[in-house]
C-alpha positions, 0 to 999 in steps of 0.5 A, a space after each residue: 500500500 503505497 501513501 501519497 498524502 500526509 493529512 496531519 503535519 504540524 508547524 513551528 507555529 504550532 508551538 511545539 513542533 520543530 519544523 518550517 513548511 519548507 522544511 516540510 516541503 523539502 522532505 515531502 521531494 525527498 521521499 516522494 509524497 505528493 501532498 500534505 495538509 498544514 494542521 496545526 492546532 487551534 488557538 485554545 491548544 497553549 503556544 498554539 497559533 494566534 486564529 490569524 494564523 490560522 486564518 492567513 494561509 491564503 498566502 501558501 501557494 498550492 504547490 510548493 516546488 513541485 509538492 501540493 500544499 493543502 491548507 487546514 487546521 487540527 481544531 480542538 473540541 473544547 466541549 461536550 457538544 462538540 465545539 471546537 476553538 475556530 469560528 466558521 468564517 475561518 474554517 470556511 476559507 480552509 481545504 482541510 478541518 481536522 477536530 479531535 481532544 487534547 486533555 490540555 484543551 478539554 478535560 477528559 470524560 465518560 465514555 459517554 460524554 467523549 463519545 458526544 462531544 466526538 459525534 457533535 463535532 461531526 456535524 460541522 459540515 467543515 469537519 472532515 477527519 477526528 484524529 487519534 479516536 484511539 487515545 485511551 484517555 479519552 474512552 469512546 463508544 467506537 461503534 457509535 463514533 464510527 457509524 456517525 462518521 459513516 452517517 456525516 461522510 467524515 474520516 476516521 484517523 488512524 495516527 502513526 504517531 499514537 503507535 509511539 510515545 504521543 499517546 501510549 496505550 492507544 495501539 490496541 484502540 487503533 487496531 479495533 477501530 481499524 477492523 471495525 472500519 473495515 468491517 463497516 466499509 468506512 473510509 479512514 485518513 491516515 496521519 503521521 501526525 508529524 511534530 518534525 520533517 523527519 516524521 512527515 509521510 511516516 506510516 510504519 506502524 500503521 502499515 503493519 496494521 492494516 496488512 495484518 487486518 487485510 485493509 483494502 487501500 479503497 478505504 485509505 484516502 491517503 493513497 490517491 490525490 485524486 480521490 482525497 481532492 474528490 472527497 474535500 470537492 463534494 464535501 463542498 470545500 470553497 476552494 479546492 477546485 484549485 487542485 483539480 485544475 492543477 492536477 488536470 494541468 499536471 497529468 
């Protein structure tokens, strides 16, 4: 199975993460990965980026040195209904919204109150992916979280990093959520979650996953730039028809 997209890259400006864009662009050439999402956090994650920041990425060009650049945001889920720290004036402009929960963000709940706040956070139509469901600190129905997903047309991540020291315990989570995806015949995104270049396009663990389960690529959004591009245009993105174009122009 072969990745030609990164959904979930973090900046310098994320407050925590050690790289620029071109630093991630440079990496991107140098393995081959045809696209990435700038993600970095929301405002309500400390040192993250102020909402201008957020909201200026009008200025990244589409492609960077021959690299497609998607711009995005990983917003926080600040409460049990679902609302995440970026207004919908910003999230409108962007090509990519991810939502998830950070325990510096949002104080962990019940399974039943985690499982709210993640299906909630759905049905913001500029929602297209929650990250790291896995997370054991913040336990959740998955069947219900995934059929909600299936019901909103929004991904479900399995996180390359929460396999490392970024959220320990979440493996066999991850593993569980990835067979029920299968199972459900549910589309998954896939993110390194990269807090440095050097992690940019890395999918090691999820890789052993999913030819363990026998995950069919067709639910792997990362494996084509077309069908990820086709995803965010029915989705209604404002202005990802800038990518159809340049791919047309490419190919």
């Amino acid at each position: 199975m072969k990745f030609e997209i990164d959904t979930h890259v973090h900046t310098v400006a994320s407050g925590h993460a050690y790289s620029t864009v071109h630093d991630l662009v440079r990496q991107a050439k140098n393995i081959g990965l045809k696209m990435f999402a700038l993600t970095d956090h929301g405002p309500a994650m400390p040192g993250g980026p102020h909402i201008y920041h957020i909201g200026n990425q009008k200025v990244i060009p589409r492609t960077i040195d021959g690299v497609f650049v998607l711009r995005g945001v990983e917003a926080n889920i600040i409460d049990y209904d679902g609302n995440i720290d970026i207004p919908d004036e910003y999230l409108k402009e962007l090509d990519l919204v991810i939502a998830s929960l950070h325990d510096v963000c949002i104080k962990p709940g019940s399974i039943e109150e985690n499982t709210r706040a993640i299906i909630k956070a759905m049905e913001n139509k500029y929602v297209d992916i929650i990250a790291h469901p896995g997370n054991p600190a913040f336990p959740i129905d998955e069947e219900k979280v995934l059929k909600a997903a299936k019901e909103k047309n929004v991904l479900i991540e399995i996180n390359n990093s929460s396999f490392g020291k970024s959220r320990p315990g979440s493996k066999e989570n991850c593993i569980k959520i990835a067979k029920m995806a299968k199972e459900m015949n549910l589309m998954l995104a896939v993110g390194s979650d990269t807090h440095i270049s050097f992690q940019l396009g890395k999918f090691d663990y999820v890789k052993e996953v999913f030819d363990e389960i026998g995950m069919s690529e067709d639910l792997i959004i990362n494996t084509s730039v077309n069908k990820l591009i086709n995803y965010l245009d029915k989705k209604g993105k404002k202005n990802i028809k800038d990518f159809k174009v340049l791919i047309q122009t490419e190919e």
